[in-house]
C-alpha positions as CSV (number, residue, x, y, z in Angstrom):
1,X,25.3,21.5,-1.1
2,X,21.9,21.3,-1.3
3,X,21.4,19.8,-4.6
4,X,24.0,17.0,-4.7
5,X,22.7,15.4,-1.1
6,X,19.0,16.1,-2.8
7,X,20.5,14.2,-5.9
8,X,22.3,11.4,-3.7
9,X,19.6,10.7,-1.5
10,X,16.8,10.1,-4.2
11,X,19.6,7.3,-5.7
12,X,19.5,5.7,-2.7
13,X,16.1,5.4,-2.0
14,X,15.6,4.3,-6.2
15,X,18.1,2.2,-6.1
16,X,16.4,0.4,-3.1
17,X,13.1,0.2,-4.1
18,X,15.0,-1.2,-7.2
19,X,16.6,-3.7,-5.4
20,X,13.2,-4.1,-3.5
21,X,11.4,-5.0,-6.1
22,X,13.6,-6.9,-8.2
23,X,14.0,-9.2,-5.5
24,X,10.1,-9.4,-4.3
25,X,9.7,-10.1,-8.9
26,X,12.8,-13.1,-8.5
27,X,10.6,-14.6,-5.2
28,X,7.9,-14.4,-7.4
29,X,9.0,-15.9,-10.6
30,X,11.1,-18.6,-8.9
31,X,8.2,-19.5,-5.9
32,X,5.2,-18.7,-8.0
33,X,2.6,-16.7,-6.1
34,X,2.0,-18.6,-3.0
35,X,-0.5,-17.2,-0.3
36,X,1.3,-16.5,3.4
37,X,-1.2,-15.8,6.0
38,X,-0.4,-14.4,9.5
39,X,-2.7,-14.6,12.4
40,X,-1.4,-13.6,16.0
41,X,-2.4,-11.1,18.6
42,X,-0.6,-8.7,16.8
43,X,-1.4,-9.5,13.3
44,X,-4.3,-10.7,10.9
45,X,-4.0,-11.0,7.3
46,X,-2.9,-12.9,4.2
47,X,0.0,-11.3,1.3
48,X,1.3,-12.9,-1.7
49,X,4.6,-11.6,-3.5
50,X,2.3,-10.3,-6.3
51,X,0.8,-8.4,-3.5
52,X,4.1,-6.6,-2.4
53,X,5.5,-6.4,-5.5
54,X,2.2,-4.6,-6.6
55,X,2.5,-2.3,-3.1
56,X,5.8,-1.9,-4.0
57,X,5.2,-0.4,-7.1
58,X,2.2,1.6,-6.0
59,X,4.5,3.2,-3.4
60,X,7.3,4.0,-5.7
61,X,5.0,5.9,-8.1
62,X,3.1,7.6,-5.8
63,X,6.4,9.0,-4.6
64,X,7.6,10.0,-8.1
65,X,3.9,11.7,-8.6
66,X,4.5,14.2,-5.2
67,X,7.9,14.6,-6.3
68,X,7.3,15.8,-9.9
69,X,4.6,17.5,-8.6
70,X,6.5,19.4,-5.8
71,X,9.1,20.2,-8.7
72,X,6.7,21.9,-11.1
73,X,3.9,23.5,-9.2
74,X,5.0,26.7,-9.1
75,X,6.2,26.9,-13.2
């Protein structure tokens, strides 16, 4: 039981970082890199969809590294 809700959840979670980041790459291709910036009392910053696409990304493998690492460390 283990192994197929270990398999199932790491689809869901690639399949939405997939759809994550496909959608951040469309914004960014269709919109072009335009700056947002926040500023509130809650809140300071500027992002662009390069930005979270790139964040995205960064994210995703450093998920893959713990995982494969998690996997084969004791081999």
């Amino acid at each position: 039981m283990k192994k197929p809700l270990l398999v199932i959840t790491l689809s869901v979670v690639s399949l939405a970082a997939c759809v994550a980041a496909g959608t951040a790459l469309y914004r960014w291709m269709t919109q072009g890199d335009k700056i947002r910036c926040v500023a509130h009392e809650f809140a300071f910053g500027c992002s662009t969809t390069l930005g979270h696409v790139l964040s995205w990304v960064g994210g995703l493998v450093v998920v893959v590294v713990l995982v494969l690492w998690a996997r084969f460390r004791g081999h």
